[in-house]
C-alpha positions in Angstrom: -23.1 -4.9 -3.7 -27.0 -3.6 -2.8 -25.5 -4.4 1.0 -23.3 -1.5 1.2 -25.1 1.3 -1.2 -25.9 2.8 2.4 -22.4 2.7 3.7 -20.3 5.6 4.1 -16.5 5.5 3.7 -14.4 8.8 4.5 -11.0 9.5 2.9 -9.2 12.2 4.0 -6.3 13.2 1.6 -6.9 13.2 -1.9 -3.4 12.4 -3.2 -2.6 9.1 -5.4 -3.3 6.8 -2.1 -6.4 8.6 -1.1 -7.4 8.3 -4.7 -6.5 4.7 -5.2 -8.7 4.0 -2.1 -11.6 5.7 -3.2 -11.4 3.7 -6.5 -10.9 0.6 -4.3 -14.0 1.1 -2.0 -16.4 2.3 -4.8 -15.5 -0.6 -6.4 -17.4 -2.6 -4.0 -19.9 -0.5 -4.3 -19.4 1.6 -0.8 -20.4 5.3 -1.0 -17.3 7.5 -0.2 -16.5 10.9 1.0 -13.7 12.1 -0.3 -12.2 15.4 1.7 -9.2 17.2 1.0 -8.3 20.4 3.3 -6.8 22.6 0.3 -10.4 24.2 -1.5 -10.7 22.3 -4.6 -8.3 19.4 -4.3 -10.8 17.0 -3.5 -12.9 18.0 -6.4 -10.1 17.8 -8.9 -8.7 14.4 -7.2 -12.0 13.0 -8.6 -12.0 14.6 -12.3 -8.7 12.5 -12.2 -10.4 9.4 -10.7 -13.4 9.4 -13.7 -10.7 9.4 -15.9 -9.0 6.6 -14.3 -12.4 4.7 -14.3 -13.0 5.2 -17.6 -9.8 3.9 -19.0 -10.0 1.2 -16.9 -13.7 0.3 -17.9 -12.3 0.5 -21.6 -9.8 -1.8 -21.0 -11.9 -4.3 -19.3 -10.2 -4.1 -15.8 -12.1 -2.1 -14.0 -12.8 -3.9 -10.5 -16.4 -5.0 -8.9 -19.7 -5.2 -10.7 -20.5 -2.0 -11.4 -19.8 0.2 -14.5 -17.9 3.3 -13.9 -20.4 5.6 -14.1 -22.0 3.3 -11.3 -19.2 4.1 -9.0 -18.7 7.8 -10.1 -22.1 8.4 -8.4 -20.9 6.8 -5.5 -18.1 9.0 -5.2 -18.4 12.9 -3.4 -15.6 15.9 -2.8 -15.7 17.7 0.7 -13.8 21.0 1.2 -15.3 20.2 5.5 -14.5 17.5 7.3 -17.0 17.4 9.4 -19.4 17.3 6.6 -16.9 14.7 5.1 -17.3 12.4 8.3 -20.6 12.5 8.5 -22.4 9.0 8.3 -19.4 7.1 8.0 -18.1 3.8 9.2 -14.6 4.0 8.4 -12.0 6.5 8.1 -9.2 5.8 6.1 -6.3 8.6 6.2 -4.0 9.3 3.7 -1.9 12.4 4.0 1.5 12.8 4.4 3.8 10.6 6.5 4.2 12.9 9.2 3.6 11.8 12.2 2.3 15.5 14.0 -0.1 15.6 11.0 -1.8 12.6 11.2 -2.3 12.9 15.6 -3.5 16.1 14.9 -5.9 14.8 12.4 -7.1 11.9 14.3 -8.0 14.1 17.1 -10.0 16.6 15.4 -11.7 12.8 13.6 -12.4 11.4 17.3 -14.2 14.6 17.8 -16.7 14.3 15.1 -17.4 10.9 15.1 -19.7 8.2 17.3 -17.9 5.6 19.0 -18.2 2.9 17.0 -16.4 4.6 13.8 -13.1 3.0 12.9 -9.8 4.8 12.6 -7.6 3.5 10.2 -4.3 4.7 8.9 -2.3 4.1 5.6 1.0 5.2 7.3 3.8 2.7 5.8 6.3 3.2 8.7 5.0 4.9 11.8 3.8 2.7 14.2 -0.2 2.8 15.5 1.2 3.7 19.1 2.3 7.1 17.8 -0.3 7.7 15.2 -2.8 7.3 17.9 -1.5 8.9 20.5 -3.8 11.5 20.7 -7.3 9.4 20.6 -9.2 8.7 23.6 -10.5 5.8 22.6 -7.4 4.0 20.8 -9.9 0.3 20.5 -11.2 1.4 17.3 -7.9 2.4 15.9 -5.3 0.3 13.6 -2.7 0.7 10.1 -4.6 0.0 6.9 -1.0 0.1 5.2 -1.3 -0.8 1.5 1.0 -1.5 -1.5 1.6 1.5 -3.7 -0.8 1.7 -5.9 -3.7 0.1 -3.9 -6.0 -0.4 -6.9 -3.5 -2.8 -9.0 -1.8 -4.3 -5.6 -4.2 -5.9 -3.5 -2.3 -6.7 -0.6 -2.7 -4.4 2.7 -1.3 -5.0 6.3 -3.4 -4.5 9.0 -1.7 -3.3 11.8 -3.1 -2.9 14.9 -2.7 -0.5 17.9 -1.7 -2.3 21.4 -5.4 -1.6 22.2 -7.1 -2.7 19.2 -10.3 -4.9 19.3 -10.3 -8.3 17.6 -13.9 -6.5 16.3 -12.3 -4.0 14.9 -9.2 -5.9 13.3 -11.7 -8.8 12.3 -14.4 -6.2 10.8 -11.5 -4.1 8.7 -10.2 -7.5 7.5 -13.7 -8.2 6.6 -14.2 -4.6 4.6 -10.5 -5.3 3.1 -11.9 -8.8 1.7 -15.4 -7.4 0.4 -13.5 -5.3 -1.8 -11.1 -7.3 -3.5 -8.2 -6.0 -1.2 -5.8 -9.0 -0.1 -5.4 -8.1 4.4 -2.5 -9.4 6.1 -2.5 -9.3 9.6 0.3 -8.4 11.5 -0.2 -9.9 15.5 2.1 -6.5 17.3 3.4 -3.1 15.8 6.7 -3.1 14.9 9.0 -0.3 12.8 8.3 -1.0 9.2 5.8 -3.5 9.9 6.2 -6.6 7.5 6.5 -5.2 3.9 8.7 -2.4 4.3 11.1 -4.7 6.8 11.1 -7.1 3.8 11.6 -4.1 1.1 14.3 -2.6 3.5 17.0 -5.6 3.2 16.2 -6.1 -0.6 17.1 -2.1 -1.2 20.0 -2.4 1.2 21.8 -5.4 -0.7 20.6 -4.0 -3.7 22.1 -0.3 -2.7 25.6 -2.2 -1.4 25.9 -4.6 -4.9 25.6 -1.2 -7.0 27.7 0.6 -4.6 30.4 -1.9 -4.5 31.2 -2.0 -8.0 29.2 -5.5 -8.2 26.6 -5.2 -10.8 25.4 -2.2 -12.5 21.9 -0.8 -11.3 20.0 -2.0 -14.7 21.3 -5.7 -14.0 20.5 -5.7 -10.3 17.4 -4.6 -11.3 17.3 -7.7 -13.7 17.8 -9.8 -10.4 14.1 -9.0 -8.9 12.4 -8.2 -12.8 13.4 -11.5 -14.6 14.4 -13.5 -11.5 13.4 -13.5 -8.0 9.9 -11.5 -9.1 9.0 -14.0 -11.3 8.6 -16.5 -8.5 7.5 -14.3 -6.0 4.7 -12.6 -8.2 2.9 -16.2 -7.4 4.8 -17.9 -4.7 6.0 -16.1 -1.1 9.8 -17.1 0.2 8.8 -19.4 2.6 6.7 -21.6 -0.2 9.6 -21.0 -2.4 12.3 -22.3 0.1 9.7 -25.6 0.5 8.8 -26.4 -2.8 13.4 -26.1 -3.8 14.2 -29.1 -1.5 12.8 -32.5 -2.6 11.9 -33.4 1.0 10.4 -29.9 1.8 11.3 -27.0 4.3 13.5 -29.1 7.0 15.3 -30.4 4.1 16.0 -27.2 2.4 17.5 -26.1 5.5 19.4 -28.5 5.4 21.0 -28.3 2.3 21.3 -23.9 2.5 20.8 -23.4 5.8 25.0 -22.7 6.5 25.5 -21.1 2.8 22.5 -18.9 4.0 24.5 -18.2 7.5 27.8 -17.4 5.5 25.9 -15.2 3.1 24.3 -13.2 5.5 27.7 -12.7 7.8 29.4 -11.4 5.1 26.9 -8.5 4.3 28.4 -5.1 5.0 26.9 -2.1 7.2 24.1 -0.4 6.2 24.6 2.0 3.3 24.7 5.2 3.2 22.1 6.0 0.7 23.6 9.9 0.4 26.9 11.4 -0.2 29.4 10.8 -3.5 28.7 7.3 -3.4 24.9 7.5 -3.8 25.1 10.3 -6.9 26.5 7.8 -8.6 23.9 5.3 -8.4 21.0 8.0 -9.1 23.3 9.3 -12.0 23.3 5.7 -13.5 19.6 5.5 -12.7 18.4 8.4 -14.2 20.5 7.5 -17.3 18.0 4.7 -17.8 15.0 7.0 -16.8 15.6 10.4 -16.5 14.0 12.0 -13.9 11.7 14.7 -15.2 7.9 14.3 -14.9 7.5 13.2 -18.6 9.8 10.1 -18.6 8.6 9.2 -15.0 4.8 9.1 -15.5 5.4 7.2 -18.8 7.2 4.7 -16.6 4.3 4.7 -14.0 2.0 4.4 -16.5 3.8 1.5 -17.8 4.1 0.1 -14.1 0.2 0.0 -14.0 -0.3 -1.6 -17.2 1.8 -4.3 -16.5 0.6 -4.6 -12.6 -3.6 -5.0 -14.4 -2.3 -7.4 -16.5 -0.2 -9.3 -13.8 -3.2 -9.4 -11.6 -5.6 -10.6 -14.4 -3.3 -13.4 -14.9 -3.1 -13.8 -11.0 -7.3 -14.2 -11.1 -6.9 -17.2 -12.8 -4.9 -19.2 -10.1 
């Protein structure tokens, strides 16, 4: 896109969602900064990137119009951020989920930037209230929360901060679209925001099914892989709900609405997802995949192979 070979994107943390980002945003032709406050991460972050391009190129699933050499070009390591942050437009953060870290970062940001730059977060949990806390000017500031990894999973909830501008929400949306992302919009913080609230009860039944001597963790697994997924790879619950009841919504309601209210009144407390109970579900886990880095990359590896090909299929809807 010749529109944005001028436009500067910073992304501070270069870990495996700071690197997914940068892939995402130099897809769609944006120049990034990548910074990285350990000497030499950000530097190495991107040897790993050109790899990532480049096996994506050969596979024919590399994103945007441009090859990856294209988009390696775009692409720069800073050891300083406030080299990092100059010229940018939008500052995506990626470090750790912890919430002193990324107030103190967004501080130090607010001091190096014009007024007009946007502030955006990838925190999963913490709300924009507390990750802002610390920035004068909290208008310009909102979650960019995506799905792990960003590059293969389009979606990403925007959450914004109590004082968030509708310019600011409706220009990130904007940015989010340009580059192939999928933005959800969320209308008020909440704990969790929409995903994780949604990933939360599917763990905990999941957790409590295992844990109860139910099903085994391969089968529950099963449930979501060769099941539920299948649907919802396409289809959301709400569409799925109105397309199972000849007449519709009202009419599935209906039908499930009571089974639905005896269902959920029977669920138990939630678990405790430590103790002699829990061993036993991440010994039966790591029997199907054991837990060293070997057998867990392969896995990933295999994740992201399957995730491309899900979202080529996807392309064609």
């Amino acid at each position: 896109m010749s529109s944005s070979d001028t436009k500067i994107i910073t992304i501070i943390g270069s870990g495996l969602i700071g690197c997914s980002w940068a892939m995402v945003f130099v897809s769609g032709g944006f120049n990034v900064k990548l910074y990285d406050n350990q000497p030499g991460q950000a530097a190495k972050a991107i040897t790993e990137i050109r790899n990532q391009l480049e096996q994506l190129e050969e596979a024919h699933m590399l994103r945007g119009q441009l090859k990856a050499t294209q988009q390696l070009a775009l692409l720069s390591s800073y050891d300083d951020l406030a080299q990092a942050l100059e010229g940018a437009f939008f500052v995506q953060e990626c470090v750790f989920e912890m919430l002193e870290l990324k107030q103190s970062i967004f501080k130090d940001v607010e001091s190096l930037v014009g007024k007009d730059v946007i502030l955006s977060s990838s925190a999963s949990c913490l709300v924009p209230s507390s990750v802002f806390s610390l920035v004068q000017n909290q208008s310009r500031c909102l979650i960019s929360h995506p799905v792990n990894p960003p590059y293969y999973v389009k979606l990403v909830e925007l959450v914004p901060h109590p004082e968030t501008s509708t310019l600011v929400v409706d220009s990130t949306r904007a940015l989010m679209t340009q580059v192939g992302q999928v933005p959800i919009c969320l209308k008020k913080e909440i704990d969790g925001f929409a995903i994780n609230r949604v990933q939360a009860a599917i763990i905990a039944e999941s957790w409590r099914l295992v844990q109860d001597g139910i099903i085994s963790v391969k089968d529950i697994d099963l449930v979501m892989s060769e099941g539920l997924g299948m649907r919802y790879a396409f289809i959301g619950p709400m569409e799925t709900m109105h397309l199972n009841a000849p007449e519709g919504l009202e009419d599935y309601m209906k039908r499930y609405g009571e089974s639905y209210r005896r269902l959920l009144s029977s669920f138990g407390p939630i678990p405790d997802f430590s103790g002699e109970a829990s061993k036993r579900i991440i010994d039966e886990m790591c029997t199907l995949i054991p837990n060293d880095q070997l057998h867990l990359k392969a896995r990933r590896d295999r994740r992201d192979q399957l995730l491309m090909a899900v979202a080529k299929l996807k392309q064609q809807q």
